[in-house]
FILO-277443 format. One line per 2 residues: number of its first residue (from 1); their letters; for each residue x, y, z of N, C-alpha, C. Coordinates in steps of 0.2 Angstrom, whole numbers. Example, Ala and Ser with C-alpha at 12.3 -4.5 7.8 and 13.67 -1.06 7.14 Angstrom:
1 = AS = 66:-28:39:62:-22:39:66:-16:39 | 64:-11:35:68:-5:36:64:0:39
END
This chain:
1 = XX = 4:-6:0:0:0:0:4:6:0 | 4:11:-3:6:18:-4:2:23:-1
3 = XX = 6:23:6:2:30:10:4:39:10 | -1:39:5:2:44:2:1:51:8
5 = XX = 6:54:10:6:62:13:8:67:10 | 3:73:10:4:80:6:9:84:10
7 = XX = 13:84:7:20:90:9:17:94:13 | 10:98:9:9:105:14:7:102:19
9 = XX = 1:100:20:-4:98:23:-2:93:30 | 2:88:27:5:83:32:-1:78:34
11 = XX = 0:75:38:-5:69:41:-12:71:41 | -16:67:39:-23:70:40:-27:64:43
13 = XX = -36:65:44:-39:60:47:-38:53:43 | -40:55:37:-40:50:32:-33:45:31
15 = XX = -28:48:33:-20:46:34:-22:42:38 | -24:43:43:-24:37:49:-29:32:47
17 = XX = -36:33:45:-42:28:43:-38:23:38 | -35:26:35:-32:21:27:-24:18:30
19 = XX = -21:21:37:-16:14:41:-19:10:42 | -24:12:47:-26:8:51:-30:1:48
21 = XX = -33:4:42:-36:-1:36:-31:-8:34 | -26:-3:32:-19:-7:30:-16:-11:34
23 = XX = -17:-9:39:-14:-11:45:-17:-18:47 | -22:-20:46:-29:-25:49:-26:-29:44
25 = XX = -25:-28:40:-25:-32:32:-19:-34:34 | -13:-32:36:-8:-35:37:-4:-34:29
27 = XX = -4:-27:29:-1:-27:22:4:-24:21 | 10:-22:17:16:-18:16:14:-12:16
29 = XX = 19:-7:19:16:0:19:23:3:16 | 20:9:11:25:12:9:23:18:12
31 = XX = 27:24:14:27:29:13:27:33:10 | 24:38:6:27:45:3:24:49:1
33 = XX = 29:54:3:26:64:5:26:65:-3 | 20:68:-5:19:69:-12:20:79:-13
35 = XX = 19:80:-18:15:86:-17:22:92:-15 | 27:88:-14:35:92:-12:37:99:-18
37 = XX = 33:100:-22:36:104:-26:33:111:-24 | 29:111:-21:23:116:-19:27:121:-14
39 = XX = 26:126:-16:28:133:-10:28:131:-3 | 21:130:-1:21:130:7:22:120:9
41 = XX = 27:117:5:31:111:7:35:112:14 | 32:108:18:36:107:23:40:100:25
43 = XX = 41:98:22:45:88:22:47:87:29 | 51:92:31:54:92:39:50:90:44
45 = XX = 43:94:43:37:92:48:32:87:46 | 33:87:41:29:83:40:31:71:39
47 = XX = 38:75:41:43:68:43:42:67:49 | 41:72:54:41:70:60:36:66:62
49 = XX = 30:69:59:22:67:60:22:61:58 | 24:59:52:27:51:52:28:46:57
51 = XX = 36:50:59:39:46:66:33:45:71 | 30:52:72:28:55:77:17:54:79
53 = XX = 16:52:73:9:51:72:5:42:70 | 13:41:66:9:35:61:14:30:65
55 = XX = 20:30:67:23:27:68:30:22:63 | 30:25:61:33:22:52:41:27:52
57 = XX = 43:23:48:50:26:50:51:31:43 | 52:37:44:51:43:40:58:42:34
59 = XX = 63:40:38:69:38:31:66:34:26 | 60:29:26:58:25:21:54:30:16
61 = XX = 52:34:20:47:40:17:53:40:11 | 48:41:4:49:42:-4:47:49:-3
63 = XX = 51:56:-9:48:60:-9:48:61:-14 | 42:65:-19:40:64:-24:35:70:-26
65 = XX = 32:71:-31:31:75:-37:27:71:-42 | 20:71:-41:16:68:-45:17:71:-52
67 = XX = 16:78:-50:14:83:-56:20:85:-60 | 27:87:-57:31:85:-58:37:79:-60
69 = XX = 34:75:-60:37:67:-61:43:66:-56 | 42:71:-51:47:66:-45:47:65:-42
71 = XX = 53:58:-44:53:51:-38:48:47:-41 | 45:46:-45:40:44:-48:43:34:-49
73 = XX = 51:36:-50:53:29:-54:56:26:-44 | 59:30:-40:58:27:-34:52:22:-31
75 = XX = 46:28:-32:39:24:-31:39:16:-34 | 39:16:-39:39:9:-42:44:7:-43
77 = XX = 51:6:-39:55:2:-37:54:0:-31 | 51:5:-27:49:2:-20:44:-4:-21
79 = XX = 39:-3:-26:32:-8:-25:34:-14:-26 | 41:-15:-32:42:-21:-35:48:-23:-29
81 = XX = 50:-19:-25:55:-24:-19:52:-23:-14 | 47:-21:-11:42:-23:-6:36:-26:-6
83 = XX = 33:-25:-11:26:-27:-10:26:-35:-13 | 24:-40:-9:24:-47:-13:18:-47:-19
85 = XX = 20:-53:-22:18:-54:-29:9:-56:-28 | 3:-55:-31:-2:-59:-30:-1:-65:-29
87 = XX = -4:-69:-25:-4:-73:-24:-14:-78:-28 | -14:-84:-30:-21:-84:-30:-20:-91:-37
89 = XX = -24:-95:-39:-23:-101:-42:-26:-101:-51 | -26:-101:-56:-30:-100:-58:-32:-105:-62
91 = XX = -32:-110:-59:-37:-117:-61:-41:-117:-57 | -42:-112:-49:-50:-111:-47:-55:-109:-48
93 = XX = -60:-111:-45:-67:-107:-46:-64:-99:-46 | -68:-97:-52:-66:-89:-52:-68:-86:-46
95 = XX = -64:-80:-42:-68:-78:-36:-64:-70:-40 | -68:-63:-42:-65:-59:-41:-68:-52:-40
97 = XX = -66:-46:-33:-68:-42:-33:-70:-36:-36 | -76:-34:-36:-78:-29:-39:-74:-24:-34
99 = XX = -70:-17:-35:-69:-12:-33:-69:-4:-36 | -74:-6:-42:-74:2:-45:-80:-1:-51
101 = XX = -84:3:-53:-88:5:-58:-90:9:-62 | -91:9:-69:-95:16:-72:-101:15:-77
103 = XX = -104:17:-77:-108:16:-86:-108:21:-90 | -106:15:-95:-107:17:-102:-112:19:-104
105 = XX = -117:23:-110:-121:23:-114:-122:19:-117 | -118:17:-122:-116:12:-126:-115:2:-124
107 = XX = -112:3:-120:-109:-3:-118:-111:-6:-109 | -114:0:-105:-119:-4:-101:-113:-2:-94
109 = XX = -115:-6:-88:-109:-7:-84:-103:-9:-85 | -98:-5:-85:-91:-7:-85:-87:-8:-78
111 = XX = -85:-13:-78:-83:-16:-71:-75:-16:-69 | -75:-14:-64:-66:-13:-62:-67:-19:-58
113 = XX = -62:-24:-57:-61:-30:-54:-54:-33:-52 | -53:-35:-47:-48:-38:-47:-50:-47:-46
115 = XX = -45:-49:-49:-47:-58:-51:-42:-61:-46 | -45:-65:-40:-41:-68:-35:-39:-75:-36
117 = XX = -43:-78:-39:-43:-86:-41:-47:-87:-50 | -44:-91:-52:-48:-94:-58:-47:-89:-65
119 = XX = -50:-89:-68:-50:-87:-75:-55:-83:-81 | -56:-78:-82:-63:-76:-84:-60:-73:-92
121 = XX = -64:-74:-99:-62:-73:-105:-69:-69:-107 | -71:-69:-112:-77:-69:-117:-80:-74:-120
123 = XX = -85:-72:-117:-91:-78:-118:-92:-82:-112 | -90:-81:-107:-91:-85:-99:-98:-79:-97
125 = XX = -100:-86:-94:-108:-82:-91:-106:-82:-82 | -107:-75:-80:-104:-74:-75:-109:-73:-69
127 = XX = -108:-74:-63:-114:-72:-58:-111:-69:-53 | -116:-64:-52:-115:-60:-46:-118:-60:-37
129 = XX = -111:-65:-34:-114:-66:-27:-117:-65:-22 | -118:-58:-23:-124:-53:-18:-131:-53:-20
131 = XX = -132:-56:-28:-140:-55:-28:-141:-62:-35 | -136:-63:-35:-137:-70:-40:-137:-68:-49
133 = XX = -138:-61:-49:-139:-57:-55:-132:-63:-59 | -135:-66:-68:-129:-67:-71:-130:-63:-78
135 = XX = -124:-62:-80:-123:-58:-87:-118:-65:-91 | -117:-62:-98:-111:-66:-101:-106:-60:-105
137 = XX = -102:-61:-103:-95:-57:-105:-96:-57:-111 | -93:-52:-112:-92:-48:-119:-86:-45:-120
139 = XX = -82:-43:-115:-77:-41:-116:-72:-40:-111 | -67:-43:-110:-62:-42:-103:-56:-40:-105
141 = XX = -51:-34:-99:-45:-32:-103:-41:-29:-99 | -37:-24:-99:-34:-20:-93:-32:-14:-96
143 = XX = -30:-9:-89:-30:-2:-90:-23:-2:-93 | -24:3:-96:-20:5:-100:-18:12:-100
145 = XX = -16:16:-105:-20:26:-103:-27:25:-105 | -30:17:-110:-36:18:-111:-38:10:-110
147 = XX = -45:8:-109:-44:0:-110:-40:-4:-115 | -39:-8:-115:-35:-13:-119:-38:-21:-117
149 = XX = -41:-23:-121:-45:-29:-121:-39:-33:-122 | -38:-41:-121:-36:-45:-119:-40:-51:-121
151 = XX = -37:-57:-120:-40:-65:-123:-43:-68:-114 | -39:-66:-109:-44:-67:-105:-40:-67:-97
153 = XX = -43:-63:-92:-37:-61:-87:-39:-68:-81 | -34:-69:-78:-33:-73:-75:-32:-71:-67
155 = XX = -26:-76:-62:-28:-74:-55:-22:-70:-55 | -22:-65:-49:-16:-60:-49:-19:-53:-55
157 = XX = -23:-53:-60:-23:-48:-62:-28:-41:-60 | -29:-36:-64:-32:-32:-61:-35:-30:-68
159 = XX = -42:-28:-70:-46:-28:-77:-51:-25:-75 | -54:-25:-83:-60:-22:-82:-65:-30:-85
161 = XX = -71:-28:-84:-77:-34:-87:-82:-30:-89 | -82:-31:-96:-91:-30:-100:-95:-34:-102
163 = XX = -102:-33:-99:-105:-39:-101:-113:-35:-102 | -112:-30:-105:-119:-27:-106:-124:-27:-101
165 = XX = -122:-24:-93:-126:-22:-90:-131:-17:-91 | -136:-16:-92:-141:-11:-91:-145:-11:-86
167 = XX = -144:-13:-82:-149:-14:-74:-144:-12:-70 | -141:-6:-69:-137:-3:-65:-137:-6:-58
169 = XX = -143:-7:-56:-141:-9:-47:-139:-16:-46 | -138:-20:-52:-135:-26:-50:-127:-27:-48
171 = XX = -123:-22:-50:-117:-22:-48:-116:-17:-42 | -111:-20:-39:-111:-16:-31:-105:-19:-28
173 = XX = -100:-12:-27:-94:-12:-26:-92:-17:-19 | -89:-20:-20:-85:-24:-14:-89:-34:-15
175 = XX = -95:-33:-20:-96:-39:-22:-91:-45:-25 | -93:-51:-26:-88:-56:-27:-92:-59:-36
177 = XX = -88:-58:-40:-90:-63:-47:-86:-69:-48 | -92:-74:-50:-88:-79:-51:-92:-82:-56
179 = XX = -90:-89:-59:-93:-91:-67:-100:-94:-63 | -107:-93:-68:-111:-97:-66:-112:-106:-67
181 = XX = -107:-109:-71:-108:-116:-73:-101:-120:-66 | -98:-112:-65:-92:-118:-60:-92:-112:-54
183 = XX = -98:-110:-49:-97:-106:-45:-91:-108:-39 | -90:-102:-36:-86:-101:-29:-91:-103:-26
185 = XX = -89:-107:-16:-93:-109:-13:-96:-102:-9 | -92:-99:-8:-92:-93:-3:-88:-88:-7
187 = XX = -92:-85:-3:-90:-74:-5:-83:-73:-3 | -78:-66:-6:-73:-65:-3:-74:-60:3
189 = XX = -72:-62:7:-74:-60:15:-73:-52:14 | -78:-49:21:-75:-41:20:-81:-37:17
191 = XX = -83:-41:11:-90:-36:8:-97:-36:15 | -96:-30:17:-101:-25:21:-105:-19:18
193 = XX = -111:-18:22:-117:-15:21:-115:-7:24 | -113:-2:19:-110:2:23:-116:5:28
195 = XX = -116:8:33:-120:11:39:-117:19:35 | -121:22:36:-121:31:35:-121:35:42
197 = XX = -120:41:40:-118:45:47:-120:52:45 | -122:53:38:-124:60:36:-130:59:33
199 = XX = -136:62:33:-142:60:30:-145:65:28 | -149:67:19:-148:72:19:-155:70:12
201 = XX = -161:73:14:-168:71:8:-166:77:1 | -167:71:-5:-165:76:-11:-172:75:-15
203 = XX = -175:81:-17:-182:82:-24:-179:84:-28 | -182:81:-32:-182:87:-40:-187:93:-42
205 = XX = -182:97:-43:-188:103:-42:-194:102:-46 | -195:98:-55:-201:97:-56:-201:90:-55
207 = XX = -208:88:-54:-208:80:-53:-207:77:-60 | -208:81:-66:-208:76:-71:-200:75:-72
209 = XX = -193:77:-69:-187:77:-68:-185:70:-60 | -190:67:-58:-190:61:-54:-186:55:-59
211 = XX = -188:51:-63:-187:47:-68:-177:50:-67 | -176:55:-69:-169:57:-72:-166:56:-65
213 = XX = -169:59:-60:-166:60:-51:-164:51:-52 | -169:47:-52:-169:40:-51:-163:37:-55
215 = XX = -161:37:-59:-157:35:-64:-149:40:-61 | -149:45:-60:-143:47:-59:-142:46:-52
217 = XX = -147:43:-48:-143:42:-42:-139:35:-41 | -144:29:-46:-141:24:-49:-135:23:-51
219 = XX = -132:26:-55:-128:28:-58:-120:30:-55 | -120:35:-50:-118:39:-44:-115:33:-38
221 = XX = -119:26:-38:-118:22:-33:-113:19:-35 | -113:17:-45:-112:10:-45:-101:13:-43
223 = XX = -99:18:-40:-91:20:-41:-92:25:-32 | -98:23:-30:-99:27:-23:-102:23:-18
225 = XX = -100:17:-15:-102:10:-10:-106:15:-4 | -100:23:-2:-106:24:3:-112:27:2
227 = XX = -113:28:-3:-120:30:-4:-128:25:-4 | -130:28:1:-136:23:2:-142:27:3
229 = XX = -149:25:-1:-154:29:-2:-160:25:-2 | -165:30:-2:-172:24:-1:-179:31:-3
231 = XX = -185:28:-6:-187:33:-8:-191:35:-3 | -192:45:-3:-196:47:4:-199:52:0
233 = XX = -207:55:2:-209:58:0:-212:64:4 | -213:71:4:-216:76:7:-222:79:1
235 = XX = -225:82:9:-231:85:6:-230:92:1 | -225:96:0:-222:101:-2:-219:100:-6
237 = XX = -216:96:-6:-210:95:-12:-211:88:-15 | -215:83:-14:-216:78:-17:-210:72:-19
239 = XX = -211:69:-24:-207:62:-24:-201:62:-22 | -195:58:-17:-188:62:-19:-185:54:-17
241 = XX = -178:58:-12:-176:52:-10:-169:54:0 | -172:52:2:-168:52:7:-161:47:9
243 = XX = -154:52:6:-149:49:5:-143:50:11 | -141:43:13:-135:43:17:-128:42:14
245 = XX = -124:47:18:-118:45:16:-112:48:21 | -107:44:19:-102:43:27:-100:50:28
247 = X = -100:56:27:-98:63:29:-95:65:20
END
């Protein structure tokens, strides 16, 4: 994992949510203060709060220049001599997670997934663990500066999957896919119901704009797990929706 710290800024809440995350997982942590090229950079303080906040030893800290390009080829010398290789079989049952989403107009749900076991191409008919929903592949590949379709991703990799979803709410970030003719026994653990903390009812100014409200919030979910919503309605403003979401 790459925990990334802003030069000006230094440690923040979300710095510690995203250790402590990595930290549970048992995972390799990289350091590095980004954002060094910026006027009000303070790296000195911001090493300290390292030592002194996260617990991590600040000599490891990478310093770097996203926008810039520095340090950039450090960063990925670090990942390839610290982070281990996937591990995962790909003679099993497919199991692989959903972690990101968008839809296309044209081509339906496009799905970001990482493949933990097994093997998934074009023309496998696929199913989705959480609601049983199956589709059949169309297209699988990896990122690139753009997609780059491929014969078929395997375990250890990281892709996208098309398969002509237009039922927006069957895909749901943190879900498990696997083949429908050779499923997985069980889900990959971890996929949780987010709970909300901020709750906030949205109308559409004209009702006949309800329809479009419904669809774009559909949409908004499939790359936003905490968003969670349910239909409400007032005497004043009429049909809407009362949506939560983590802060």
């Amino acid at each position: 994992v790459l925990l990334l710290v802003d030069a000006s800024q230094g440690v923040q809440a979300q710095t510690l949510a995203n250790l402590y995350m990595a930290m549970e997982h048992d995972l390799t942590i990289i350091p590095v203060i980004n954002k060094i090229d910026l006027p009000s950079a303070d790296v000195d303080r911001v090493k300290e709060q390292i030592e002194n906040e996260l617990a991590l030893d600040s000599d490891q800290a990478i310093l770097c220049s996203a926008k810039e390009g520095i340090g950039i080829e450090a960063v990925l010398e670090a990942i390839v001599r610290h982070v281990p290789p996937p591990r995962g079989n790909p003679e099993d049952p497919l199991t692989a997670l959903i972690f990101d989403a968008h839809y296309d107009s044209f081509r339906g749900t496009i799905i970001s997934c990482r493949i933990l076991d097994g093997r998934l191409k074009p023309g496998d008919t696929i199913r989705f663990m959480f609601n049983n929903a199956t589709y059949k592949v169309e297209e699988v590949g990896v990122f690139r500066l753009t997609r780059q379709p491929v014969r078929e991703l395997t375990a250890g990799m990281v892709g996208y999957v098309i398969s002509g979803i237009k039922t927006v709410g069957d895909t749901r970030i943190g879900d498990t896919i696997t083949l429908d003719n050779r499923p997985a026994l069980t889900p990959l653990p971890g996929f949780k119901e987010v709970k909300p903390v901020v709750f906030s009812s949205i109308y559409p100014i004209s009702s006949d704009d309800y329809p479009s409200l419904v669809e774009a919030l559909e949409k908004y979910k499939l790359n936003d797990a905490a968003l969670v919503y349910e239909k409400d309605s007032s005497v004043a403003l009429g049909q809407g929706f009362r949506c939560g979401f983590l802060g």
